[in-house]
PAKEDREN-640125 format. One line per field, with one value per residue: residue number from 0; x, y, z of N, C-alpha, C in turn; residue in three letters. Coordinates in steps of 0.2 Angstrom, whole numbers, padded with zeros to 4 digits. Example, Ala and Ser with C-alpha at 12.3 -4.5 7.8 and 13.67 -1.06 7.14 Angstrom:
<pts>
n	c(0,1)
nx	c(0066,0064)
ny	c(-0028,-0011)
nz	c(0039,0035)
cax	c(0062,0068)
cay	c(-0022,-0005)
caz	c(0039,0036)
cx	c(0066,0064)
cy	c(-0016,0000)
cz	c(0039,0039)
res	c(ALA,SER)
</pts>
This chain:
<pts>
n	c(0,1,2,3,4,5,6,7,8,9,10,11,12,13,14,15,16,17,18,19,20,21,22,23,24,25,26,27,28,29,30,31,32,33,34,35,36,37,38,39,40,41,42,43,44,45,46,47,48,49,50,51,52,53,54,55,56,57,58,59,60,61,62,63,64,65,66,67,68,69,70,71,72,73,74,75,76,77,78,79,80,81,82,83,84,85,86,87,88,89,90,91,92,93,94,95,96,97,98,99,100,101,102,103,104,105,106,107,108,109,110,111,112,113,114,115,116,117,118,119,120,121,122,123,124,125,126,127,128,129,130,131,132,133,134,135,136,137,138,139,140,141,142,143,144,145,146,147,148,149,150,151,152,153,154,155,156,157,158,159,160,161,162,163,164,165,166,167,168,169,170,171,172,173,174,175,176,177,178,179,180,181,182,183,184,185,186,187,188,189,190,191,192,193,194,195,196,197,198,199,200,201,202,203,204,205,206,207,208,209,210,211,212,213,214,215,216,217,218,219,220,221,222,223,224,225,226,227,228,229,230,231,232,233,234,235,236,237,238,239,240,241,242,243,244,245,246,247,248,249,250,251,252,253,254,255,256,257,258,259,260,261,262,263,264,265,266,267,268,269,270,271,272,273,274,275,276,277,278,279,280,281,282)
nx	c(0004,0003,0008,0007,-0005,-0014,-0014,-0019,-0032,-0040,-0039,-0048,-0061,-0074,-0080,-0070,-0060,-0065,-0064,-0068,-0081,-0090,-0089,-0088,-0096,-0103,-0107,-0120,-0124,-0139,-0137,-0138,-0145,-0147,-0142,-0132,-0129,-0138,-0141,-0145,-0148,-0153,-0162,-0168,-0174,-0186,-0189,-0195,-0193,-0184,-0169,-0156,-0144,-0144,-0157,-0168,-0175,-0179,-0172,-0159,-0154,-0140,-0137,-0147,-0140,-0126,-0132,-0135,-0127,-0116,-0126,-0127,-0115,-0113,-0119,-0115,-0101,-0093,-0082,-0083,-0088,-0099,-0105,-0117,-0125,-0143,-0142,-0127,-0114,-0103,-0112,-0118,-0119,-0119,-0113,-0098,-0100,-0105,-0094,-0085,-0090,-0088,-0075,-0069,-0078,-0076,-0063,-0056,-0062,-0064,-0065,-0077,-0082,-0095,-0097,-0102,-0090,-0089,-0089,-0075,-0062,-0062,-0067,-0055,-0045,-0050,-0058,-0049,-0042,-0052,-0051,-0055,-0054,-0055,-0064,-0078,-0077,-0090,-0086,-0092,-0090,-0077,-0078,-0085,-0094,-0098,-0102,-0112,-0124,-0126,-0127,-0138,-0138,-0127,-0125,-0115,-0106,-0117,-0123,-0132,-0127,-0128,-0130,-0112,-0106,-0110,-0104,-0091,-0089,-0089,-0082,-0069,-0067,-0070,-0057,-0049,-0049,-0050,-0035,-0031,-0034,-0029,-0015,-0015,-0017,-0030,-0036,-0043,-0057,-0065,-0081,-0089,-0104,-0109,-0115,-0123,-0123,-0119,-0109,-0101,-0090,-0081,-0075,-0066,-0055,-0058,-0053,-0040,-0037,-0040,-0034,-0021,-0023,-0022,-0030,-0036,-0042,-0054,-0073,-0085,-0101,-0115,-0129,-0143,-0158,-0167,-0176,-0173,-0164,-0172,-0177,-0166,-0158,-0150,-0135,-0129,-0121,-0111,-0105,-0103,-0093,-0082,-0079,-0075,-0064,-0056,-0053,-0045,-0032,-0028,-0030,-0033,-0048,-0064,-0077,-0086,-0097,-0112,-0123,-0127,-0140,-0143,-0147,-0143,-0134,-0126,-0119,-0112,-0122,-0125,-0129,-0138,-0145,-0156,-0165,-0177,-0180,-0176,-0185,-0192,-0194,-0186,-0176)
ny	c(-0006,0009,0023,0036,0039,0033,0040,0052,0049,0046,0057,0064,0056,0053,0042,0037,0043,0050,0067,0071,0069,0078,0087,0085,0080,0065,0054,0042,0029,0021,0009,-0005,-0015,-0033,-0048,-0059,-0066,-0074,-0063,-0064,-0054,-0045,-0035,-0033,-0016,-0007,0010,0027,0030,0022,0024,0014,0003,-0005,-0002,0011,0023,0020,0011,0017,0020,0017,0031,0039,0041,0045,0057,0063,0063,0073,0084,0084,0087,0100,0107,0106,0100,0089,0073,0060,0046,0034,0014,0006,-0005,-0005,-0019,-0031,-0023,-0028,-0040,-0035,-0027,-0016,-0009,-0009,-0002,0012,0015,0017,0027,0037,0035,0042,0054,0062,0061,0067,0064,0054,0036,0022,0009,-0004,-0019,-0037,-0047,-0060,-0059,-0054,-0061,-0064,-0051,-0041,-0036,-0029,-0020,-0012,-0008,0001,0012,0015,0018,0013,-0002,-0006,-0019,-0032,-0042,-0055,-0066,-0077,-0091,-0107,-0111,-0101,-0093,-0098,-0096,-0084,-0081,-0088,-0092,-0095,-0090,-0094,-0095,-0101,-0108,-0114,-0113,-0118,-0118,-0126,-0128,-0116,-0105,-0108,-0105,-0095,-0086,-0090,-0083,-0068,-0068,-0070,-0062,-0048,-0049,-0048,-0036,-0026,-0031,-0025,-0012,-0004,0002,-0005,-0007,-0013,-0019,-0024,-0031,-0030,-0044,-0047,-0059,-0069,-0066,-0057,-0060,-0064,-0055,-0050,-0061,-0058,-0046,-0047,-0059,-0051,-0040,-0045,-0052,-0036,-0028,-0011,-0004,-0004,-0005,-0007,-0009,-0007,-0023,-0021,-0026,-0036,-0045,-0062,-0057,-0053,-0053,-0050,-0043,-0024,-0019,-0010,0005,0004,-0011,-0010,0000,-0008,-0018,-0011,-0005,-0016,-0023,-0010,-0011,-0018,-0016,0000,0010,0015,0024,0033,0028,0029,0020,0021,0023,0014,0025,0039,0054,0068,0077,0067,0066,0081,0091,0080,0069,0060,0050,0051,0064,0071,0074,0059,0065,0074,0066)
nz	c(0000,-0006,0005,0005,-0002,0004,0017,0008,0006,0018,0025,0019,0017,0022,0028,0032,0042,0054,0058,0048,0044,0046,0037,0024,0009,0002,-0010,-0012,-0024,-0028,-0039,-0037,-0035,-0035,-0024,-0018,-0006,0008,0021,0038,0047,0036,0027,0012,0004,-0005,-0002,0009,0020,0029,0040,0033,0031,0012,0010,-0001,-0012,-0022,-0037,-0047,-0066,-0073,-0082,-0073,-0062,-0065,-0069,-0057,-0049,-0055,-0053,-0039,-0035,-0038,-0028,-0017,-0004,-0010,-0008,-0010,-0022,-0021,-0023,-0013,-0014,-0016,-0014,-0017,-0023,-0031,-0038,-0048,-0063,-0068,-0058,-0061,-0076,-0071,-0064,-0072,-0080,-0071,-0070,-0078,-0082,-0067,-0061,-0051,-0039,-0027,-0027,-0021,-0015,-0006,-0002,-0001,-0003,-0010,-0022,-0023,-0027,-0043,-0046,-0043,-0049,-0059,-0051,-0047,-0058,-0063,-0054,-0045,-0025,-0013,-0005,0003,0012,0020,0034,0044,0051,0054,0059,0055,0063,0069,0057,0051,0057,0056,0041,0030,0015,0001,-0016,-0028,-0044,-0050,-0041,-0027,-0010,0006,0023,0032,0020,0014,0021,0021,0007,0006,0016,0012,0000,0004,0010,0003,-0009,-0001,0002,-0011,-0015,-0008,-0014,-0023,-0021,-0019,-0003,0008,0020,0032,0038,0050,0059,0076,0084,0096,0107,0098,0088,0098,0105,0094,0085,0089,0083,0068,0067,0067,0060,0046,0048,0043,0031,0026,0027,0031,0039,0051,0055,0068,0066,0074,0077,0068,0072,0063,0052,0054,0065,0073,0086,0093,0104,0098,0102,0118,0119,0127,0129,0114,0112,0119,0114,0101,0108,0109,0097,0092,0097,0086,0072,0064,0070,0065,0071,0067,0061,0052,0048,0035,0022,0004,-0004,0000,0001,0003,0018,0030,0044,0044,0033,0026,0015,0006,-0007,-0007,-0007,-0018,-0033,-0044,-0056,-0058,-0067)
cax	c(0000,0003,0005,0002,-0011,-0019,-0018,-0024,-0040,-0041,-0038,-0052,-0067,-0080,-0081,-0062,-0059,-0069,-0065,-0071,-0089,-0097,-0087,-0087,-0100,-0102,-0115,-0121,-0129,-0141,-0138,-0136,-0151,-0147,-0138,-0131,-0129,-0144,-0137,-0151,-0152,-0152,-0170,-0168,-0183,-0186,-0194,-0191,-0191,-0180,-0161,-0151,-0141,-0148,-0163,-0165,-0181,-0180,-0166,-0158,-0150,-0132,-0137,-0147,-0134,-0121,-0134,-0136,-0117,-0118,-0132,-0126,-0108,-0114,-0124,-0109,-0096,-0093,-0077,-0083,-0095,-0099,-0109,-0117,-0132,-0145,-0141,-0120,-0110,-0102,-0116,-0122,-0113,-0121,-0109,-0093,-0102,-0104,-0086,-0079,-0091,-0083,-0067,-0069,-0081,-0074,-0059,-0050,-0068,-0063,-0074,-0078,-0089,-0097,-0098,-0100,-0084,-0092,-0084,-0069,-0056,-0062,-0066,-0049,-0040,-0058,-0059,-0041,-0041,-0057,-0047,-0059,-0049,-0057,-0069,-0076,-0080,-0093,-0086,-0095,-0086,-0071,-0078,-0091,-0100,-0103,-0104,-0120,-0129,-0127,-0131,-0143,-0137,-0125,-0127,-0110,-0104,-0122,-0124,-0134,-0123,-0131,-0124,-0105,-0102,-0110,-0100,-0085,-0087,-0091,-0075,-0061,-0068,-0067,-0051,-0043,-0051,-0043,-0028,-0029,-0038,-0023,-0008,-0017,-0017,-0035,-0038,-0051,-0060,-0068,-0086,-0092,-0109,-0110,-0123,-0125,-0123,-0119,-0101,-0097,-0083,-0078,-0075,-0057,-0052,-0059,-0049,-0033,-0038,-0043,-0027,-0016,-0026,-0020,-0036,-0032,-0047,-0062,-0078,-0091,-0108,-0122,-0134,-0150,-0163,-0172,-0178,-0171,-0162,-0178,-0180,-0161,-0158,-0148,-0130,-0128,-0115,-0104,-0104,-0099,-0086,-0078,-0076,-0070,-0058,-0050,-0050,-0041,-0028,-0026,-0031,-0037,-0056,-0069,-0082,-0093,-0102,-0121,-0127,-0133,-0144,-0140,-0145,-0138,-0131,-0124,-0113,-0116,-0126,-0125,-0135,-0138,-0150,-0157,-0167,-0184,-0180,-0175,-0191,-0189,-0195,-0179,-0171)
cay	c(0000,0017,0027,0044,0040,0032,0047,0056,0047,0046,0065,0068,0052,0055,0037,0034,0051,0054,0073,0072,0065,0081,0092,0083,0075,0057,0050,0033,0029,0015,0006,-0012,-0021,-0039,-0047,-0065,-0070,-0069,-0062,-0067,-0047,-0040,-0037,-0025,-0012,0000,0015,0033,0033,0019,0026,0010,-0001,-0008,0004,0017,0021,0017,0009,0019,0018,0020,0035,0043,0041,0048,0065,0062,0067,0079,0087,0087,0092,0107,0109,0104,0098,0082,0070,0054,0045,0027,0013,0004,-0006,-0009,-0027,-0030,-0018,-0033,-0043,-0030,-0028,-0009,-0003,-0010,0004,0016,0019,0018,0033,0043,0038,0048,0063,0064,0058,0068,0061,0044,0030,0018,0003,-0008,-0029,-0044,-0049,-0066,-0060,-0051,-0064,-0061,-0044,-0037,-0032,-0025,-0014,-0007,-0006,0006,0018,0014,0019,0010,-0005,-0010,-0027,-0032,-0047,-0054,-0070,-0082,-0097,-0107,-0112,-0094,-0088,-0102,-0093,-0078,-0082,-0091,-0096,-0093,-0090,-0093,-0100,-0104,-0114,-0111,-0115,-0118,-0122,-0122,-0125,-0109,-0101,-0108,-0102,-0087,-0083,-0093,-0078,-0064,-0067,-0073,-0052,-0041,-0049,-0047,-0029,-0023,-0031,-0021,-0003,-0003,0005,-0009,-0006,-0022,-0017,-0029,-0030,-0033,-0046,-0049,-0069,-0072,-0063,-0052,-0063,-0066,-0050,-0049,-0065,-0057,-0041,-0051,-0061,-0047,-0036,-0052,-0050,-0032,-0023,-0006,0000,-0007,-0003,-0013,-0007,-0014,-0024,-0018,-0029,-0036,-0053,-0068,-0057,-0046,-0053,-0051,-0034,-0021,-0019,-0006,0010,0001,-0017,-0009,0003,-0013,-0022,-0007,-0003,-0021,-0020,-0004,-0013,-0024,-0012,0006,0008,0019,0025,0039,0027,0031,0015,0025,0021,0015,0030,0044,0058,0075,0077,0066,0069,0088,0091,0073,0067,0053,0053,0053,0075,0071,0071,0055,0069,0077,0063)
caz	c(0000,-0004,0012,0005,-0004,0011,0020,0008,0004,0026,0026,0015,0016,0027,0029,0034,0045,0060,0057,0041,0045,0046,0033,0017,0007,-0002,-0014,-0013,-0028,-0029,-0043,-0037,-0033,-0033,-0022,-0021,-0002,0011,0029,0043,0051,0030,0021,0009,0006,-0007,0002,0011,0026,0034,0041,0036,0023,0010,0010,-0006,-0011,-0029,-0039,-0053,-0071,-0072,-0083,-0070,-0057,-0065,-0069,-0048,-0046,-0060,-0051,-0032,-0034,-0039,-0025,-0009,-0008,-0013,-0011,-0012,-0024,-0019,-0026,-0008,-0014,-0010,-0016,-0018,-0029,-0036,-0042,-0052,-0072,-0068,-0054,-0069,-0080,-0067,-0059,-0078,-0080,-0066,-0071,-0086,-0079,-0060,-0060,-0043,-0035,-0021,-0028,-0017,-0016,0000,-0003,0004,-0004,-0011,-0031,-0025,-0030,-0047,-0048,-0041,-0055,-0064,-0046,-0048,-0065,-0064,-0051,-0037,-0020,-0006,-0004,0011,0014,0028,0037,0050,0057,0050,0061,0050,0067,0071,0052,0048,0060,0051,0033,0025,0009,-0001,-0023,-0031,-0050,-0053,-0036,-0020,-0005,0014,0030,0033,0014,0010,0023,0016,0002,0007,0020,0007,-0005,0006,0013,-0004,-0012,0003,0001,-0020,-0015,-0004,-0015,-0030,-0020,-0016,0002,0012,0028,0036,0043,0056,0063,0080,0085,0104,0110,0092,0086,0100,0106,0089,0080,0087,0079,0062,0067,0068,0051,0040,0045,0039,0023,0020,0027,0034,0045,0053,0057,0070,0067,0079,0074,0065,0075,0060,0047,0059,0071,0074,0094,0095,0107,0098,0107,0119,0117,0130,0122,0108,0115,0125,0104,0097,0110,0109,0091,0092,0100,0083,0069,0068,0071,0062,0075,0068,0055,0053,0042,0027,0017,0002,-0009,0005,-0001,0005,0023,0035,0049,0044,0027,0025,0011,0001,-0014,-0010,-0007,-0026,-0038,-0049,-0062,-0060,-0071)
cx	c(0004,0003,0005,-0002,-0015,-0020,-0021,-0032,-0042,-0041,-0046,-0062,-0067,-0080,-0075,-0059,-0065,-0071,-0068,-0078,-0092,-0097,-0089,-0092,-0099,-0109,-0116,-0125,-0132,-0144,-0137,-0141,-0150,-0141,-0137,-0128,-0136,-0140,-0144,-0153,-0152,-0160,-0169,-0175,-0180,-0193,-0191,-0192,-0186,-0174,-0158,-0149,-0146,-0156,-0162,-0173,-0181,-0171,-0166,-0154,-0144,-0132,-0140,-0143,-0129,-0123,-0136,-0130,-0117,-0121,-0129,-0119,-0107,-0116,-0119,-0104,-0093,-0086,-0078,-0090,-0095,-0104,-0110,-0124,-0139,-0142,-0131,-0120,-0106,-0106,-0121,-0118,-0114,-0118,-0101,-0094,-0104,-0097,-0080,-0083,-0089,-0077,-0067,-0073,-0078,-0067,-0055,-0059,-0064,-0068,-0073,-0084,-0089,-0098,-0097,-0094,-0084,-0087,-0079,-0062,-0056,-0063,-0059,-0048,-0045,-0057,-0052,-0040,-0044,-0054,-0052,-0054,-0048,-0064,-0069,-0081,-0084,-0093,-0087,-0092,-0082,-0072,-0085,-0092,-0102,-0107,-0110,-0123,-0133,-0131,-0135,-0143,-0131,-0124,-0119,-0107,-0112,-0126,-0127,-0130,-0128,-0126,-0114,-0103,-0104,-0105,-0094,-0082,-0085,-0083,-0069,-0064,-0066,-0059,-0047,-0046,-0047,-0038,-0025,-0031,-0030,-0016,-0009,-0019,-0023,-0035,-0044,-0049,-0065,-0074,-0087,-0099,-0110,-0117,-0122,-0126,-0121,-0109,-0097,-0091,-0079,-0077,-0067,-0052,-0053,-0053,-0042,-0032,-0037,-0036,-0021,-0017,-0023,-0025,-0031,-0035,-0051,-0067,-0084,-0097,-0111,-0125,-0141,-0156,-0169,-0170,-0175,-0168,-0167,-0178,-0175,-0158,-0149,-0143,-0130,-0123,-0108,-0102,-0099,-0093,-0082,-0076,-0074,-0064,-0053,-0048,-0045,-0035,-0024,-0024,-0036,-0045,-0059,-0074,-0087,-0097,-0110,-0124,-0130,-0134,-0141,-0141,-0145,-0134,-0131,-0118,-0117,-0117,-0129,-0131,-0135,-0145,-0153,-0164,-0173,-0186,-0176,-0179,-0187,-0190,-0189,-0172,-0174)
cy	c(0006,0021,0034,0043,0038,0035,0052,0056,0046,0051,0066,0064,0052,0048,0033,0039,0054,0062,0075,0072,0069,0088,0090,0076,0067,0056,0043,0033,0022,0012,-0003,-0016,-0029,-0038,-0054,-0069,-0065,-0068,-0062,-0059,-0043,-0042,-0030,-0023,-0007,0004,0020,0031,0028,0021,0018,0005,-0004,-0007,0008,0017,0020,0016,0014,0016,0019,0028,0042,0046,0045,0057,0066,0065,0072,0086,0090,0089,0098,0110,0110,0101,0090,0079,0064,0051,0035,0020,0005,0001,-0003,-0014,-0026,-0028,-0024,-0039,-0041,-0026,-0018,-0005,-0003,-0002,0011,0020,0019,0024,0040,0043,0044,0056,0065,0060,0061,0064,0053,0039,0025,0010,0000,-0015,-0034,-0049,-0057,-0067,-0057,-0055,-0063,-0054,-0039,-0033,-0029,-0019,-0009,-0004,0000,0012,0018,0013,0014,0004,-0007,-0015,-0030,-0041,-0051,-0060,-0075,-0089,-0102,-0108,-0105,-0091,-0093,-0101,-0086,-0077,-0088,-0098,-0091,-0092,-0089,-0097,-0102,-0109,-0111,-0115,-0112,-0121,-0119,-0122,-0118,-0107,-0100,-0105,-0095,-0082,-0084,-0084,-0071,-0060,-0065,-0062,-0049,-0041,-0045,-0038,-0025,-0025,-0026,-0014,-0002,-0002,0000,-0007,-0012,-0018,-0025,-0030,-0034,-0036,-0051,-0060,-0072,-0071,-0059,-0052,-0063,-0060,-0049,-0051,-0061,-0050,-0044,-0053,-0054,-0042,-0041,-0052,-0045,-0028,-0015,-0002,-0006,-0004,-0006,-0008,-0011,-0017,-0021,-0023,-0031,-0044,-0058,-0064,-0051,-0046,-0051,-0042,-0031,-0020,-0012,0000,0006,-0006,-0015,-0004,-0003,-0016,-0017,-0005,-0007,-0025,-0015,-0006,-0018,-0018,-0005,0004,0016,0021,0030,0037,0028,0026,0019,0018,0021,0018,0038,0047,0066,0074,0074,0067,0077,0090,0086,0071,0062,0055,0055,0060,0075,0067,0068,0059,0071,0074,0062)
cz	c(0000,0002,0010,0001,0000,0014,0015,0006,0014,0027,0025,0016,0022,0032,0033,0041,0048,0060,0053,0039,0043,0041,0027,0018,0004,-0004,-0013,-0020,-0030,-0036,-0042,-0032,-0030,-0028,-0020,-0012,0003,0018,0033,0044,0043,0027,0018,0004,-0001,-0003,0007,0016,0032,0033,0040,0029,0020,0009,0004,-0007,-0019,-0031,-0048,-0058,-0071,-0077,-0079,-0066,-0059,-0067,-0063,-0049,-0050,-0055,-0042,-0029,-0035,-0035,-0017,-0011,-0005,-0012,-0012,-0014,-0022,-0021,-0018,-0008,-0017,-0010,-0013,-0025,-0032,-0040,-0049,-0058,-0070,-0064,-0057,-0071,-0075,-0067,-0066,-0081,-0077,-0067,-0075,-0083,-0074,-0059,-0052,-0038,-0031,-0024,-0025,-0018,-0009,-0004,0001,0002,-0008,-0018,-0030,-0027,-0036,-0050,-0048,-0042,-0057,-0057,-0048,-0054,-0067,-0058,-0045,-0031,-0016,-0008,0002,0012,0021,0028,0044,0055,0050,0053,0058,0057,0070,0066,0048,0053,0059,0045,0033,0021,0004,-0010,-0024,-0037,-0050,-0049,-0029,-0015,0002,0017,0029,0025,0012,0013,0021,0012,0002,0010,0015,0002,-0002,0008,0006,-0005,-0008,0001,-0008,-0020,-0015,-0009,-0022,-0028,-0018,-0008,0003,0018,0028,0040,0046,0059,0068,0083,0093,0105,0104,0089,0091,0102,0102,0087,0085,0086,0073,0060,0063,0062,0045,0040,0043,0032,0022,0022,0032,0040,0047,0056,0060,0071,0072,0074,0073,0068,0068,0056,0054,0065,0074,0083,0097,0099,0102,0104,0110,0119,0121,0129,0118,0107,0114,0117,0102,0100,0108,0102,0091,0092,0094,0077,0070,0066,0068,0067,0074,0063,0057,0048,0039,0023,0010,-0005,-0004,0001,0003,0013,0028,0039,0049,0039,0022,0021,0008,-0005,-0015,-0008,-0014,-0028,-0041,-0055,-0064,-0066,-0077)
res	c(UNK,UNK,UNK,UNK,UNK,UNK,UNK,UNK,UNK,UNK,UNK,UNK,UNK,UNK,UNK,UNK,UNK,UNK,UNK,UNK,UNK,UNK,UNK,UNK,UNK,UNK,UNK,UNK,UNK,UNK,UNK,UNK,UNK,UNK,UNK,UNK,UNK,UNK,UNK,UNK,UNK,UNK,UNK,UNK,UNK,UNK,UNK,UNK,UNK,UNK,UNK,UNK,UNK,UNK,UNK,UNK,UNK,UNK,UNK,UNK,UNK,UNK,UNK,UNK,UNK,UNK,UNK,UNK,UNK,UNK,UNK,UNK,UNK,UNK,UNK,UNK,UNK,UNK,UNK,UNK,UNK,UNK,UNK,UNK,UNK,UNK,UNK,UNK,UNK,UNK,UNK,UNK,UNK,UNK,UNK,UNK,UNK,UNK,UNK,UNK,UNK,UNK,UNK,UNK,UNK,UNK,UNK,UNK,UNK,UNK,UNK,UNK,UNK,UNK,UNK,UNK,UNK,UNK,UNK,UNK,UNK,UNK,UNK,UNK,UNK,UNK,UNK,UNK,UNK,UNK,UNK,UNK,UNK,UNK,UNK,UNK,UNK,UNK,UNK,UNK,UNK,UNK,UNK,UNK,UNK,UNK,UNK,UNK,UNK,UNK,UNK,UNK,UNK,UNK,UNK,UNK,UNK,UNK,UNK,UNK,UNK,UNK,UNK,UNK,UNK,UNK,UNK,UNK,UNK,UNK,UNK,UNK,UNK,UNK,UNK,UNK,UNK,UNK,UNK,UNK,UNK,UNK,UNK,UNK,UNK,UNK,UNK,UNK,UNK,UNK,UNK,UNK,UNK,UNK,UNK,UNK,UNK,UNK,UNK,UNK,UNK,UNK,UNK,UNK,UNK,UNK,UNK,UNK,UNK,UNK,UNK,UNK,UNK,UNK,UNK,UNK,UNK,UNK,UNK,UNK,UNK,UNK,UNK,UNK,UNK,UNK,UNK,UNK,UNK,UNK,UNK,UNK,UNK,UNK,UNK,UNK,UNK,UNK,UNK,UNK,UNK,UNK,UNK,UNK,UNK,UNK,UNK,UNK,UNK,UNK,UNK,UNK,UNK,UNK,UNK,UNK,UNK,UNK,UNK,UNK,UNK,UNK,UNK,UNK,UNK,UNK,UNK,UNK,UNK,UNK,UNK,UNK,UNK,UNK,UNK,UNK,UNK,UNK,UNK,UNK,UNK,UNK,UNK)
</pts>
């Protein structure tokens, strides 16, 4: 890795740099519908008014989206544009055609992407290739008897995987991408979500893992109390301190994430948007 480019994309991303959270903008733009593993607390919704991933209220074309950035970098100020769903940004040919349209239009812009990291072995070089700085991969445990608790099911090569083979597949993918991410210059951050009786113990084996890969931050969200872990309580501020402090101690930690939405736009927390205060008329 680059280390002046590292700092300057942690200088500057809101999402990387705590100080940065409430100065400088970032787009999400939801062009990435499907999505190709099911996670037990994820239901993804189109509709206004829920704060949380995987949320947007409508899915756009890759040509709206890019008269979206067009349109709100004129408006604030903007350093990073990023493609977060709703679905994964990798299963979708449409977030490809995206981020090879902002190379060309916006090229000093940060492009980022969010994934469950399932096609990052093969994507890599396509991420690096397109000038995309940062991906942040959400890994929620490296032990399949914790992480077939979490998922579902797994869709990979044309095959539905359950149980510990999904998971399998799922972590060998992971790990093997950060690493192919990091040796190809890409900037990853590792979101985590913590889920009470479930990973809390475990998220500083994944810390340990994920900085061996090459990861360079992390991030542990709570959990979102919903689909299979709907009865499961939300973790308190100090839970979640007590894991990011003993992370901290591994790799550095993220702390001012606000799970946006995954068409969120403008400064977070500050003059914070999404799309349904942009008429679909507008496109």
């Amino acid at each position: 890795m680059n280390e002046s480019r590292f700092a300057h994309i942690t200088k500057v991303h809101p999402c990387f740099n705590e100080k940065m959270h409430d100065k400088v903008g970032r787009i999400h733009v939801p062009i990435a519908p499907k999505c190709n593993i099911q996670c037990n607390f994820c239901t993804r919704e189109i509709n206004k008014c829920e704060q949380r991933p995987g949320v947007a209220s409508r899915v756009m074309t890759v040509d709206q989206a890019v008269e979206h950035v067009r349109k709100v970098t004129t408006e604030m100020p903007i350093a990073v544009v990023g493609v977060a769903g709703p679905g994964d940004a990798l299963f979708n040919e449409e977030t490809f055609e995206f981020f090879k349209r902002m190379d060309e239009e916006f090229p000093d812009l940060i492009k980022c992407m969010s994934t469950n990291g399932l096609l990052l072995p093969e994507k890599a070089d396509e991420i690096a290739a397109l000038h995309i700085n940062t991906v942040t991969v959400t890994v929620n445990a490296i032990d399949p008897e914790i992480g077939t608790k979490i998922y579902s099911n797994v869709y990979f090569d044309k095959k539905l995987y359950k149980g510990v083979e999904g998971f399998n597949v799922l972590i060998k993918n992971q790990l093997e991408g950060i690493k192919k991410l990091a040796e190809n210059g890409v900037v990853v951050k590792v979101n985590s979500v913590l889920i009470p009786g479930v990973n809390d113990k475990h998220i500083i084996d994944i810390a340990k893992k994920v900085k061996e890969q090459g990861a360079s931050l992390m991030n542990v969200i709570p959990l979102i109390p919903m689909h299979k872990f709907k009865d499961t309580p939300k973790p308190d501020c100090a839970a979640l301190s007590e894991v990011r402090d003993a992370v901290e101690e591994i790799i550095p930690v993220f702390r001012a994430c606000t799970q946006c939405r995954a068409d969120a736009y403008g400064v977070p927390g500050k003059e914070d948007k999404h799309l349904d205060m942009t008429p679909a008329s507008h496109f």
